[in-house]
C-alpha positions as CSV (number, residue, x, y, z in Angstrom):
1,X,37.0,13.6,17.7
2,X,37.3,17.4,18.9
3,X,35.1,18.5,21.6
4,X,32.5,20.7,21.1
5,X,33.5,24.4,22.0
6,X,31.1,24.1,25.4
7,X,32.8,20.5,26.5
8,X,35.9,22.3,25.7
9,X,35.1,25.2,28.3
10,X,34.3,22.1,30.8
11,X,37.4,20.6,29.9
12,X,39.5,23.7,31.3
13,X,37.8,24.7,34.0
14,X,37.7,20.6,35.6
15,X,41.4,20.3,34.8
16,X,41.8,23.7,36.5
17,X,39.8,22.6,39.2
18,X,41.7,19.2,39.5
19,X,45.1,20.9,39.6
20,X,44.0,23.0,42.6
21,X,42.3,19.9,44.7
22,X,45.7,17.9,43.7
23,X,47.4,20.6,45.1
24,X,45.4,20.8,48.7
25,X,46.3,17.2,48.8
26,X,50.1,18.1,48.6
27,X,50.4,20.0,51.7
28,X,48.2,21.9,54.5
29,X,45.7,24.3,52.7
30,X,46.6,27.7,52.3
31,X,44.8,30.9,51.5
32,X,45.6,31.3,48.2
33,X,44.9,27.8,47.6
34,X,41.6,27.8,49.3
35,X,40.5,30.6,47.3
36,X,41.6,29.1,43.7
37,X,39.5,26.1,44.7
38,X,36.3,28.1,45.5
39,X,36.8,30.0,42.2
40,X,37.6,26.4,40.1
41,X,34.0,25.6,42.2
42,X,32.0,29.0,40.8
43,X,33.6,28.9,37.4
44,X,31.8,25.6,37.1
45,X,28.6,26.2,38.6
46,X,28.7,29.0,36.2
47,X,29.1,27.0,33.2
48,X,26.8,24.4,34.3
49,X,24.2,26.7,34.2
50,X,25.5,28.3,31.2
51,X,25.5,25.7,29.2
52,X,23.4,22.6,30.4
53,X,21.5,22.4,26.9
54,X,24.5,22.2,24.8
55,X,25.9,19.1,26.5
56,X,25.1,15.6,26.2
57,X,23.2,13.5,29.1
58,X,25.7,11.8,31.0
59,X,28.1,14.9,31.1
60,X,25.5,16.6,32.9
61,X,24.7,14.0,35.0
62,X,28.8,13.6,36.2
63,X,28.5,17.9,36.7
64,X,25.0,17.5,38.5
65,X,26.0,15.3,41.1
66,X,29.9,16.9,41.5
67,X,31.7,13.6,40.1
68,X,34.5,16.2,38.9
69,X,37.1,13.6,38.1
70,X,34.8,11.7,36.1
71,X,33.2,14.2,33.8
72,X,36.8,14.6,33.3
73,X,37.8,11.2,32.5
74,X,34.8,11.2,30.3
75,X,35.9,14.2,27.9
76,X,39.1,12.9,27.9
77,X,37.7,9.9,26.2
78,X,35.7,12.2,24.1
79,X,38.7,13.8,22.5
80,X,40.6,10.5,22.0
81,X,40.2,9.4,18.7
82,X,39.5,5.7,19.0
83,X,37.4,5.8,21.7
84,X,35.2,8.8,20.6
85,X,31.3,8.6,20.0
86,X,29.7,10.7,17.3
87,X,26.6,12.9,19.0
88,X,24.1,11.4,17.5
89,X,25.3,7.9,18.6
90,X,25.6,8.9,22.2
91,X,23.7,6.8,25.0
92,X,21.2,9.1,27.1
93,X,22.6,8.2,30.9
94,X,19.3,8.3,33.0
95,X,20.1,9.3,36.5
């Protein structure tokens, strides 16, 4: 199942955001790393608030409370064919 053009925008800016945390963890911060993390941070802050009503329930809920990795994990099982959910057949997550 393809992602929705706003999931898709999530998509990028978590992997983005992984890639710079997974990079902190590789050796002692520096500037330029510091800095790509706090913009990986804004950018999805920004498209939280962006686009809240075009994504389902429990994506919000993962961006709400900061669970990065698994809002990740979850549109990664999104896009894979055999374990995609149609929209309409998608569980509300209450928080």
């Amino acid at each position: 199942m393809a992602l929705s053009p706003a999931e898709l925008r999530f998509y990028s800016a978590l992997a983005d955001y992984l890639d710079a945390v997974g990079q902190g963890r590789a050796g002692s911060p520096h500037p330029a790393w510091t800095e790509k993390l706090k913009l990986s941070m804004q950018t999805l802050d920004t498209l939280e608030s962006e686009l809240a009503p075009q994504i389902d329930s429990r994506l919000r809920h993962f961006l709400e409370s900061k669970s990065y990795r698994k809002a990740h994990d979850y549109l990664s099982a999104l896009s894979s064919a055999g374990l995609a959910n149609p929209p309409a057949s998608r569980q509300a997550c209450s928080q």
